[in-house]
FIMAR-687481 format. One record per atom (N, C-alpha, C): atom name; residue number from 1; y, x negated, z; residue in one letter. Coordinates in Angstrom, 2 decimals. Example, Ala and Ser with C-alpha at 12.3 -4.5 7.8 and 13.67 -1.06 7.14 Angstrom:
2
a k north east up r
N 1 -5.69 -13.19 7.80 a
CA 1 -4.50 -12.30 7.80 a
C 1 -3.30 -13.20 7.80 a
N 2 -2.25 -12.85 7.08 s
CA 2 -1.06 -13.67 7.14 s
C 2 0.03 -12.90 7.87 s
% end
This chain:
75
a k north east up r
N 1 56.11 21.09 16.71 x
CA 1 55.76 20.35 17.90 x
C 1 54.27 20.47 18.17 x
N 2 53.75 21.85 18.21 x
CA 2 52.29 22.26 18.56 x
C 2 51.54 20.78 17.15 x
N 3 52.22 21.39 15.99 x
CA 3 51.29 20.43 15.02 x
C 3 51.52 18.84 15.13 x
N 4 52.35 18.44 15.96 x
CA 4 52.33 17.29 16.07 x
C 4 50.92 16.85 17.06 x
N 5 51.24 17.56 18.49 x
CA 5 49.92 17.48 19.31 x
C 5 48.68 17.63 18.68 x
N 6 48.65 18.25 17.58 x
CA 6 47.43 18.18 16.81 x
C 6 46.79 17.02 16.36 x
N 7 48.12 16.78 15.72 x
CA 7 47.70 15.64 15.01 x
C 7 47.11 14.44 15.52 x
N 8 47.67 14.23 16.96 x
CA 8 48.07 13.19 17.64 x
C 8 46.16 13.59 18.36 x
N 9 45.86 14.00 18.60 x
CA 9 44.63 14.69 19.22 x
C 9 43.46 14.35 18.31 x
N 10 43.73 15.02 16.78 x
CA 10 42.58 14.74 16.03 x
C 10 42.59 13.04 15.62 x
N 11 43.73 12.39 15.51 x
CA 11 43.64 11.29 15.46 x
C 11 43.09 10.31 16.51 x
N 12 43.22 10.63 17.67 x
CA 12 42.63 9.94 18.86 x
C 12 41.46 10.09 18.80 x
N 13 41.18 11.44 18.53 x
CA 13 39.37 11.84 18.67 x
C 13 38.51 11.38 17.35 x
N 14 39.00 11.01 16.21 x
CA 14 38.63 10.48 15.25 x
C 14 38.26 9.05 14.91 x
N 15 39.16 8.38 15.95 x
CA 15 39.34 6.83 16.24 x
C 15 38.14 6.80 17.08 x
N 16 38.26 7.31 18.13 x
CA 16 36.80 7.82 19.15 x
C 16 35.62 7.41 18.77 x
N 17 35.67 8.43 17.51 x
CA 17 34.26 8.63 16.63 x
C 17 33.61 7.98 16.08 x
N 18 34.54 7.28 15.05 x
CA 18 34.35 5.81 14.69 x
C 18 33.85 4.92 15.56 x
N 19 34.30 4.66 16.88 x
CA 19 34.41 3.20 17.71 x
C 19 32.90 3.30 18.02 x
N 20 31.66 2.79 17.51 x
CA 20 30.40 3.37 18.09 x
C 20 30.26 2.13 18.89 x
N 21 30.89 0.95 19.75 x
CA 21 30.47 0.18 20.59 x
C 21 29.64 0.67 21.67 x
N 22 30.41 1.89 22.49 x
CA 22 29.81 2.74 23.45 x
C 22 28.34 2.91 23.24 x
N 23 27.98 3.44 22.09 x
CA 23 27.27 4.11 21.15 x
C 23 25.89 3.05 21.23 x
N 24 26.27 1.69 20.83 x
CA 24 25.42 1.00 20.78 x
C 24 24.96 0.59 22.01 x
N 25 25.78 0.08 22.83 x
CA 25 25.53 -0.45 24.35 x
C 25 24.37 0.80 24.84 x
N 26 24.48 2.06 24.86 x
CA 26 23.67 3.03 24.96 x
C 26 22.11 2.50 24.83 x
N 27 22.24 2.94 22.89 x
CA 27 20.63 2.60 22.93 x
C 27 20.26 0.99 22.89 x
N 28 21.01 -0.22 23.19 x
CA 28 20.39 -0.86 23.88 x
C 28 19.49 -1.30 24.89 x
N 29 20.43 -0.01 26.02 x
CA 29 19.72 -0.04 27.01 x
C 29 18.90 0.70 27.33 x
N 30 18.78 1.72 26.47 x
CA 30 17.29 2.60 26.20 x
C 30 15.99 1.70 25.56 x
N 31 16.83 0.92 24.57 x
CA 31 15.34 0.07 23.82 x
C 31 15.14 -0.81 25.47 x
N 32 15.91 -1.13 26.29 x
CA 32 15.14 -2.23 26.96 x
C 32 14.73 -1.78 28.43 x
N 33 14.84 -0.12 28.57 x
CA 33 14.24 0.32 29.94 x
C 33 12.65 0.33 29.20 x
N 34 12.79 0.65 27.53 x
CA 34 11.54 0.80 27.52 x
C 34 10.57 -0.59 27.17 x
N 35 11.02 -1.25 26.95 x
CA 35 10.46 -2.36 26.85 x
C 35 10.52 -3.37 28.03 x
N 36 10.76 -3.21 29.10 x
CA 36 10.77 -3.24 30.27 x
C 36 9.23 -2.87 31.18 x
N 37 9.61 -1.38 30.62 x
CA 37 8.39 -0.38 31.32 x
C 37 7.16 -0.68 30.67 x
N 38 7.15 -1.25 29.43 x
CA 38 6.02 -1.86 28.51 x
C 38 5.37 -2.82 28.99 x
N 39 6.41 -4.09 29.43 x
CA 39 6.12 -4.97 29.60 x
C 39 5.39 -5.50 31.26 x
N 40 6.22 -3.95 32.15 x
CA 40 5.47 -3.88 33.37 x
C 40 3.89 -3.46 33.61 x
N 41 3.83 -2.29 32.38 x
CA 41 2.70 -1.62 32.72 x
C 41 1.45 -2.53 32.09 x
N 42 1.75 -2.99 31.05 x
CA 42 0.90 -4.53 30.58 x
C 42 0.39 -5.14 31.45 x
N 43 1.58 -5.92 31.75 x
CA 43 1.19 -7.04 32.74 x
C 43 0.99 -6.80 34.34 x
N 44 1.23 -5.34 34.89 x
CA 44 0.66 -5.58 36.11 x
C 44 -0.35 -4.12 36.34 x
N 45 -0.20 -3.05 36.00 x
CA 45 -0.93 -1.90 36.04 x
C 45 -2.31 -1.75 34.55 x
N 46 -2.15 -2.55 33.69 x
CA 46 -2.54 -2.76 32.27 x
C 46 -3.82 -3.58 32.32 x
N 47 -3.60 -4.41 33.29 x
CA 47 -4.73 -5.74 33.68 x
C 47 -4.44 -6.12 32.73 x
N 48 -3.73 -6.97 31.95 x
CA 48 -3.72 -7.61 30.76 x
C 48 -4.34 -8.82 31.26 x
N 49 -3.50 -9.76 31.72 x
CA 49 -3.71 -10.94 32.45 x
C 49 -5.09 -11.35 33.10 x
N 50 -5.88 -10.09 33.94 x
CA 50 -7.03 -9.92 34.38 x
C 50 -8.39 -9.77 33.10 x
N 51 -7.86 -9.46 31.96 x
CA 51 -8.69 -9.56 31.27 x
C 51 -8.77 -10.47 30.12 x
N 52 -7.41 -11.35 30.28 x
CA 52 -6.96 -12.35 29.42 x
C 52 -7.71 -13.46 29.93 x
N 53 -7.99 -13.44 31.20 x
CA 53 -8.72 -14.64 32.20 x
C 53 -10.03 -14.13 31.87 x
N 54 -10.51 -13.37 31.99 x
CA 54 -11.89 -12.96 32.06 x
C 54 -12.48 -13.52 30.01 x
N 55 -11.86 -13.41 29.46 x
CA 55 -11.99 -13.76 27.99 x
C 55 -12.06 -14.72 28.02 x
N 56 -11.04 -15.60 28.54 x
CA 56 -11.11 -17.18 28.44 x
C 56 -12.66 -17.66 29.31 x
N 57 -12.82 -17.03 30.12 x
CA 57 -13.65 -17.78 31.39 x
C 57 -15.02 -17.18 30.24 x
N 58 -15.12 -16.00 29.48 x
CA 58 -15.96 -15.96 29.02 x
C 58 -16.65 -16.89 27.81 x
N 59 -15.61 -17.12 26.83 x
CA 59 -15.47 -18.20 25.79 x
C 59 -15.78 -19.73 26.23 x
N 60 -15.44 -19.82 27.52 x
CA 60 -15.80 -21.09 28.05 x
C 60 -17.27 -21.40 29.02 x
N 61 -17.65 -20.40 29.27 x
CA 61 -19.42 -19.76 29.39 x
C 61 -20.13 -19.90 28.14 x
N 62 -19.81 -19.47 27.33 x
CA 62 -20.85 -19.33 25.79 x
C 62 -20.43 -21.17 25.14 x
N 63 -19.10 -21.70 25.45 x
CA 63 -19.20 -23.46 24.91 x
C 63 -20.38 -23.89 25.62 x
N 64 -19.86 -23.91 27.02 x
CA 64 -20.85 -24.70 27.86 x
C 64 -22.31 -24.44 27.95 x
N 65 -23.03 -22.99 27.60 x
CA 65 -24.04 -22.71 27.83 x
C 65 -24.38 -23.12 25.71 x
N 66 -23.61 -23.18 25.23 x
CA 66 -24.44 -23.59 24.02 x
C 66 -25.08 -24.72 24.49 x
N 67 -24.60 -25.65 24.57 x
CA 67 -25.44 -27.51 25.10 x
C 67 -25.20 -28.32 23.37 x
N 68 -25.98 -28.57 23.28 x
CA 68 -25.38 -30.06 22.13 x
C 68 -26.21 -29.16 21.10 x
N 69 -25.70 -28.00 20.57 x
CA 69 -26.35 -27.75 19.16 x
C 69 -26.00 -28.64 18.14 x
N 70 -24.88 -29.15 17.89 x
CA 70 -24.79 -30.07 16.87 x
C 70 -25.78 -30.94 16.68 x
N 71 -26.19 -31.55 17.55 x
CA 71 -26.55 -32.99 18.18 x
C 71 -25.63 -33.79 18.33 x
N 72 -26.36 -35.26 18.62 x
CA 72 -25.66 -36.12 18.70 x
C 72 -24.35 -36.89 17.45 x
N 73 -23.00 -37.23 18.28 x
CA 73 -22.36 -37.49 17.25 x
C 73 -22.54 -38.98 16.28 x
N 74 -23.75 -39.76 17.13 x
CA 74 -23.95 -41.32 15.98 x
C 74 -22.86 -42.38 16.30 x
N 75 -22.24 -41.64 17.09 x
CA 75 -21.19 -42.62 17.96 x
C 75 -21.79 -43.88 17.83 x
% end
């Protein structure tokens, strides 16, 4: 009888072991607190955005302040 409960025990806990759905749902949600927290500290503590603007506004300072180096297009 005792070895039946055994059995019946290691088999449940073995099935358990196997089933890694739990398992996965887990570090899912570990990969996405942290990519979360990535994506916060970037975009609002990171200045990303603040310096993503400042690049553009700069790139568009150095077009406009070149003036017509080409020259004219013969249009």
């Amino acid at each position: 009888m005792l070895f039946n409960y055994m059995t019946i025990a290691r088999d449940y806990l073995s099935a358990r072991i196997k089933n890694e759905k739990g398992i996965t749902a887990i570090e899912y949600a570990i990969i996405g607190v942290a990519m979360s927290s990535a994506l916060y500290y970037i975009f609002n503590d990171g200045n990303f955005l603040e310096t993503l603007r400042q690049a553009w506004a700069t790139m568009g300072n150095k077009i406009t302040s070149s003036g017509n180096i080409l020259g004219s297009s013969g249009a």
